[in-house]
MITOR-300992 format. One record per residue (C-alpha): x, y, z; residue in one letter. Coordinates in steps of 0.25 Angstrom, whole numbers, plus 5000, padded with zeros to 4 digits. Example, Ala and Ser with C-alpha at 12.3 -4.5 7.8 and 13.67 -1.06 7.14 Angstrom:
BEGIN
504949825031A/505549965029S/
This chain:
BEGIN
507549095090X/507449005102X/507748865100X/509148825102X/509648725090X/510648595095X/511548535085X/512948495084X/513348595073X/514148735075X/513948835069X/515148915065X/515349075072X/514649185065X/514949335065X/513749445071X/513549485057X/513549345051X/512449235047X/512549095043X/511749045032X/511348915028X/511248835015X/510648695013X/510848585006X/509748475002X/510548364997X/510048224996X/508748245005X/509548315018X/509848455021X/511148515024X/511648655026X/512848745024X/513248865032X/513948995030X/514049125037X/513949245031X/514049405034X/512549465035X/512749585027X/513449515016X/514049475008X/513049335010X/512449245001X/510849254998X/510049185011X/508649145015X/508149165027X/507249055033X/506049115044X/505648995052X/504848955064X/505848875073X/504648795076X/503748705066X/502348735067X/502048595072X/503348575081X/503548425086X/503548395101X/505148415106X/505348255108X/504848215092X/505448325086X/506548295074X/507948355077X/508348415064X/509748435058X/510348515045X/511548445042X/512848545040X/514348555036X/514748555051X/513448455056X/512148455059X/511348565063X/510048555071X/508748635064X/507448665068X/506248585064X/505748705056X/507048715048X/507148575044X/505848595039X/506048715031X/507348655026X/506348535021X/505648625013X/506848675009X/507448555002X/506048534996X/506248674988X/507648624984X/507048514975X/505848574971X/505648684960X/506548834959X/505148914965X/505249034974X/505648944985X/506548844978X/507948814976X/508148944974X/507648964989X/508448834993X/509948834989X/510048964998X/510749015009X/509749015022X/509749095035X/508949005046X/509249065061X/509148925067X/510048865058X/511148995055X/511149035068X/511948965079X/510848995091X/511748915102X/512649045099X/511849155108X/512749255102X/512549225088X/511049215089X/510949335096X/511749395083X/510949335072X/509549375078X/510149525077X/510349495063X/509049415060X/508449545055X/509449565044X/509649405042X/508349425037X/508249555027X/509449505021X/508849355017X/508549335003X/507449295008X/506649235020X/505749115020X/504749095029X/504648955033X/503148915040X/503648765041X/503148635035X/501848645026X/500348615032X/499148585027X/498948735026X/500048775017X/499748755003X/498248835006X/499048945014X/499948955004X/498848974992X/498049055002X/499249155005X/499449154989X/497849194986X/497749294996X/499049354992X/498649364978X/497149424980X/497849524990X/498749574981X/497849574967X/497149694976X/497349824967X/497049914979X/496849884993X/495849885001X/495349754992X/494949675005X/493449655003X/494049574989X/494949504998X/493849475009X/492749424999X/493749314992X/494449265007X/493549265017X/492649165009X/492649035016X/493248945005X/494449025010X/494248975025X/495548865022X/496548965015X/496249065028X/496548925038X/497748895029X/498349055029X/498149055045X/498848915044X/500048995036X/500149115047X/499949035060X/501348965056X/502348965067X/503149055060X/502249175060X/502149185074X/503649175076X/504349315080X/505649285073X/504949275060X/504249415059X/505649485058X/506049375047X/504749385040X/504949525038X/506349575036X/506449515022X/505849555008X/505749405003X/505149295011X/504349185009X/503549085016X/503748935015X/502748825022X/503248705018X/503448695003X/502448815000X/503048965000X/502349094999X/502949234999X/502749325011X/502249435001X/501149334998X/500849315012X/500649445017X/499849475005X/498949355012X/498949425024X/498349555019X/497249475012X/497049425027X/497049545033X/495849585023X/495049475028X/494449515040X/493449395043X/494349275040X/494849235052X/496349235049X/496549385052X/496149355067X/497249265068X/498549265075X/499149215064X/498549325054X/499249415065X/500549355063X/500649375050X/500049515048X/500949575059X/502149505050X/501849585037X/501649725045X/503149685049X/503649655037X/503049755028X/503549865040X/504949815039X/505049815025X/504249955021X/505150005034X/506549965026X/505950015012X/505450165017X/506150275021X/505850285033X/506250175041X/505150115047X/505350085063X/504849945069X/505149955080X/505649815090X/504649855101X/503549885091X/503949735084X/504149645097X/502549695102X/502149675087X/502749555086X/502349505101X/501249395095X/502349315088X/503249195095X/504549185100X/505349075105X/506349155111X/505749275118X/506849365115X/506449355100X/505449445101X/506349555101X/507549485093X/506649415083X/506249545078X/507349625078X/507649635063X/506249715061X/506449805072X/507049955068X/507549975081X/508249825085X/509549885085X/509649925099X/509249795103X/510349665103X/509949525103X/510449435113X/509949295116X/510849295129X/510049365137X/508449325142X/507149365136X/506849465147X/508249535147X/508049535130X/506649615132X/507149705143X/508649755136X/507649785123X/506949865132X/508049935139X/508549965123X/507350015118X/507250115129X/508750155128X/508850165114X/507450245111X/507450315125X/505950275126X/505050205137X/504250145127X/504550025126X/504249995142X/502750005136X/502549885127X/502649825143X/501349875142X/500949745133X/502249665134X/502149645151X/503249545156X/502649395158X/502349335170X/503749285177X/504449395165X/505649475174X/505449585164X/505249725170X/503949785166X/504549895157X/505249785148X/504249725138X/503949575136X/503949545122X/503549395126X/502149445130X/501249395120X/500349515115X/499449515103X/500149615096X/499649765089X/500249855080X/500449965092X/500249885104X/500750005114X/500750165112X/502150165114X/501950095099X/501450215094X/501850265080X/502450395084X/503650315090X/504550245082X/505450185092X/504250085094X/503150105085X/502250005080X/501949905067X/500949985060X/500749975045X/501750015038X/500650115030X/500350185041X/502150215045X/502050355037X/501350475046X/500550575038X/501250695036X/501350795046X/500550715054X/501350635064X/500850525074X/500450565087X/501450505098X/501450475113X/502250575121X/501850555135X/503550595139X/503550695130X/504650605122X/505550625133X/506750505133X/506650405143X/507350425157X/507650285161X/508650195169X/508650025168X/508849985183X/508949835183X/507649795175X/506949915181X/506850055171X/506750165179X/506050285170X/505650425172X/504450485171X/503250535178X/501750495184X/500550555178X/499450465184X/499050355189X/498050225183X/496550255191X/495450185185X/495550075171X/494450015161X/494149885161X/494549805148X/494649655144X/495649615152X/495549715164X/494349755174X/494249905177X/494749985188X/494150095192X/494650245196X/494950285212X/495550395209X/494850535216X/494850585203X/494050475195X/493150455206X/492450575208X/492250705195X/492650805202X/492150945197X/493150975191X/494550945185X/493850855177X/493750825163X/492550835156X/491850705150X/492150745135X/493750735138X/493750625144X/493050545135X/494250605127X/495250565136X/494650405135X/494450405121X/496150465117X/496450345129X/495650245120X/496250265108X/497850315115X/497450435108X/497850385094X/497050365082X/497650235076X/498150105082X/499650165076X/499550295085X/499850375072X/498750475075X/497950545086X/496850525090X/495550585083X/494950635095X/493550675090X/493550565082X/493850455091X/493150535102X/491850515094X/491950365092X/492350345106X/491050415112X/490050345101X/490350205107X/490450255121X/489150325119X/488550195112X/488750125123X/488350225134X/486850215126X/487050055127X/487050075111X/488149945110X/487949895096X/488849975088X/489949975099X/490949875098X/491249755110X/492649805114X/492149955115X/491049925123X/491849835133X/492749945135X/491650055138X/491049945145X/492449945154X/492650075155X/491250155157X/491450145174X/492950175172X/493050325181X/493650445175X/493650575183X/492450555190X/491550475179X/491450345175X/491850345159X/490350315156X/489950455163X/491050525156X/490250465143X/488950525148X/489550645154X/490150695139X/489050665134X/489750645119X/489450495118X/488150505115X/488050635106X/489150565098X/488150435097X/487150515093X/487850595082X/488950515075X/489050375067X/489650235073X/491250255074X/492150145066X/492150015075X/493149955065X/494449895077X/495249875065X/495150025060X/496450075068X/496050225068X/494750245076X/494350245088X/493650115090X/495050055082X/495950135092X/494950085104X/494949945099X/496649945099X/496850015113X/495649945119X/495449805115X/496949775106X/497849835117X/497149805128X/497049945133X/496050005143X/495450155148X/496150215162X/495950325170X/496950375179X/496950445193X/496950595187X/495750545179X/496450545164X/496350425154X/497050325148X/497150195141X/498150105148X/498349925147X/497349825156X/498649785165X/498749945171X/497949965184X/497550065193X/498750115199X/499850105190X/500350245186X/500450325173X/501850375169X/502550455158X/503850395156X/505050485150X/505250415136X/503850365136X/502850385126X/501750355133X/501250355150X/501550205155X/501050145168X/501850095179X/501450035190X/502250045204X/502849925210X/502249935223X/503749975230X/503950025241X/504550145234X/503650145222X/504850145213X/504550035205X/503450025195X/503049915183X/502649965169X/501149935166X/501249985151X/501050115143X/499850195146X/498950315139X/498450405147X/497750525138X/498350645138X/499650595143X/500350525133X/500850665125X/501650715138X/500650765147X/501250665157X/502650755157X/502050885158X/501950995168X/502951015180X/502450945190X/502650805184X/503350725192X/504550635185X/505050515193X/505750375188X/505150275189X/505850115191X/505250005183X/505249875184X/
């Protein structure tokens, strides 16, 4: 909601708990429209609310563009380009026949933001965004307009219809090899053109519209004259989604829509069972954080009415983007009495020229987003959580999901100085040596310790290669962190590709493994490089010798190659070894230096790095870390800890 509107009509004062609806009349070739105000919660008359892109897909260059008016009682009134179009179609419907989009769509009543809400009025826009949520869940229905028809729309729309109908003539599921052997022929090469031309409309990559997709149980979508259920098009998106080898699935656009249907069925399986299900806004803004916003601030406001937990959190369109994002920080860590949120800084790093502090994330970072982008997004912890499936919300009985403790579950001990947080907790190492990975050369140990195996105090080979392999994985067996990890299991895998490639055996080991052994083999620890450790336990090659290939599937969430391909290659994660010789898995932008801290009211160790003060006061946050056998409370055990606070900016 970004564009300011000019036009020399007034709109008359609402109340906080009131909207204006709209009504048209298509007389004589020209629209007009009728206003009235009504209370939210009733008693109002049946409505339609529209879910638009304020821009067209082909927008026209500033100085040709048509300024468009909607005539009303009290003048006219200026409208988007997108709006006039949909109105259009609108009067199209009225003189065509009584089909599911027809008069009986028409000669309604019809909440539009740009046009019912006065957005010259700071105050009254800031109210109507807090009420978008329930604007929406109360419509009748919503539509979804994509704009003006294109040369795709009639094979899209066909398209959308066929896969819908195949994928839901399947008795039992899995039935994707039927769906595979039809679709993937090349006759279908122009239906799969046409349905990425459906998803890479504007709309879809709109933040606003994933909360006005979602929070109703009727909506449509209308592309130009053509309309199509949304039941029908997520049925098209399961079909897709069985499709492995057509290139649609790769696709930003196949990405939009997908992440739209895991919100939607979410919300509406988390107002119909029992136990409430909590999205989280923290867990929404980094899932939605590949979608567009004109207004920066809409990436918090725009998805508010999905979010379980907005409540502690106003909108105000008075204050800047920067202030926006660090009051919802400062309220998130007052209301849970958590740290956690500081961590999604980790991936959401202020941009260049930002003012923001380094504990406040930057929503307007652009990261390709995952279900469980952070550890702090583990399951266990509801106040952020993650967007998994809804199949896998229920925990089996008597077998609840590991959780990251590293502070005990200590509150938080905090003050906000200025834009400084100053926190409490303690030290319990510092960063050595780091792996290389993509993005990042390797930096080697220094430390006494890693230089030189002493004879004793050592660990021995075997639990080292332990301690690498819990890191790799952050000790969890699924991408969801619902379960432990397996650790002969995963300990096994682990060892056979490491032993492959110590026997230069590298045809059965996938490219991203073996770059990362590749990066990591001179990497120190304790005394060896981690290729000695291999050769000193000797397990990598008995287990080579003895057992079968492990599964290489990436897409197979609960193995140790799936867990390594999420940690290594889709978060961007890389091996470290501190100064007392431990292990852990910490982000390329941490270097050798920066020091590991349990935080009170933290779930998991972060890095700060100091500011170079003269007092050494001041530290910047560089993100959440793992460090094995720290992140259950070791960190705070034993009497000789040290506490301190610890100021930063």
């Amino acid at each position: 909601m970004g564009e300011n509107l000019v036009s020399n009509w007034n709109y008359e004062p609402i109340q906080h708990d009131q909207i204006r609806l709209v009504r048209f009349n298509h007389d004589s070739g020209r629209i007009s429209a009728v206003f009235k105000t009504f209370p939210l919660a009733g008693p109002a008359p049946p409505y339609h609310a529209l879910s638009y892109s304020w821009l067209s897909d082909n927008p026209a260059p500033d100085a040709t563009r048509e300024h468009h008016v909607l005539e009303t009682e009290n003048g006219q009134l200026s409208i988007l380009e997108t709006v006039h179009a949909f109105l259009r179609v609108l009067a199209l419907k009225a003189a065509g026949p009584d089909d599911e989009s027809g008069p009986a769509v028409v000669d309604t009543w019809w909440w539009i933001d740009s046009v019912c809400i006065n957005l010259a009025n700071a105050r009254e826009r800031s109210q109507q965004v807090q009420l978008m949520g329930q604007i929406y869940r109360n419509a009748q229905a919503v539509i979804v307009w994509l704009g003006e028809e294109s040369d795709h729309t009639d094979c899209a729309v066909d398209f959308i219809q066929l896969l819908n109908k195949t994928v839901r003539q399947q008795t039992y599921r899995p039935g994707s090899d039927e769906i595979r052997r039809i679709f993937q022929q090349d006759h279908y090469q122009p239906h799969w053109a046409a349905l990425t031309s459906f998803f890479q409309r504007r709309w879809w990559s709109r933040t606003w519209t994933l909360q006005e997709y979602a929070m109703n149980a009727h909506a449509s979508f209308w592309w130009g004259l053509r309309s199509i259920s949304r039941f029908a098009v997520e049925g098209a998106l399961i079909g897709a989604d069985q499709c492995t080898s057509v290139t649609f699935k790769g696709t930003l656009a196949f990405r939009h829509g997908f992440s739209r249907r895991r919100v939607q069925i979410l919300h509406t399986k988390g107002q119909t069972t029992a136990d409430k299900l909590h999205m989280s806004l923290a867990a929404l803004a980094a899932y939605s954080s590949c979608f567009e916003a004109t207004d920066d601030r809409d990436r918090l406001y725009g998805i508010m009415g999905l979010a379980t937990d907005a409540s502690f959190l106003d909108v105000d369109y008075s204050e800047g983007v920067e202030e926006t994002y660090q009051r919802f920080t400062r309220a998130f860590i007052e209301h849970y009495k958590s740290l956690d949120i500081i961590c999604f800084a980790s991936i959401y790093s202020a941009l260049p020229g930002s003012a923001l502090p380094s504990w406040v994330p930057d929503w307007r970072a652009r990261v390709d987003p995952l279900s469980v982008p952070l550890m702090v997004s583990q399951s266990a912890t509801p106040h952020i959580g993650n967007l998994h499936p809804f199949a896998l919300t229920v925990e089996e009985p008597g077998n609840p999901s590991p959780r990251y403790a590293a502070s005990k579950l200590t509150a938080a001990v905090y003050t906000f100085k200025d834009s400084q947080l100053v926190v409490r907790g303690t030290i319990v190492d510092v960063v050595d040596g780091l792996a290389g990975s993509r993005n990042a050369a390797p930096v080697q140990c220094s430390s006494p310790l890693n230089l030189t195996k002493a004879t004793s105090g050592c660990k021995p080979a075997s639990e080292i290669l332990r301690s690498v392999c819990r890191s790799l994985v952050l000790d969890r067996k699924d991408r969801f962190m619902r379960f432990a990890m397996p650790a002969d299991e995963f300990l096994q895998d682990f060892t056979w590709l490491c032993g492959q490639l110590m026997m230069e055996q590298v045809s059965l080991v996938p490219r991203e493994f073996q770059e990362w052994y590749d990066s990591t083999k001179t990497l120190l620890i304790q005394g060896r490089s981690f290729e000695d450790v291999l050769r000193e336990s000797n397990k990598a090659a008995c287990i080579v010798s003895s057992s079968q290939a492990p599964n290489l599937d990436e897409y197979i969430m609960d193995t140790f190659f799936g867990r390594f391909f999420d940690t290594i290659v889709r978060m961007s994660l890389r091996l470290m070894v501190t100064r007392s010789g431990r292990i852990g898995l910490v982000s390329e932008k941490v270097r050798k230096g920066d020091q590991v801290v349990v935080l009170f009211g933290c779930s998991v160790p972060v890095l700060l790095r100091p500011s170079g003060d003269e007092g050494g006061e001041t530290f910047s946050l560089v993100g959440e870390c793992f460090l094995d056998e720290f992140v259950d409370g070791a960190g705070l055990a034993g009497d000789d800890r040290l506490e301190r606070d610890f100021c930063i900016g």
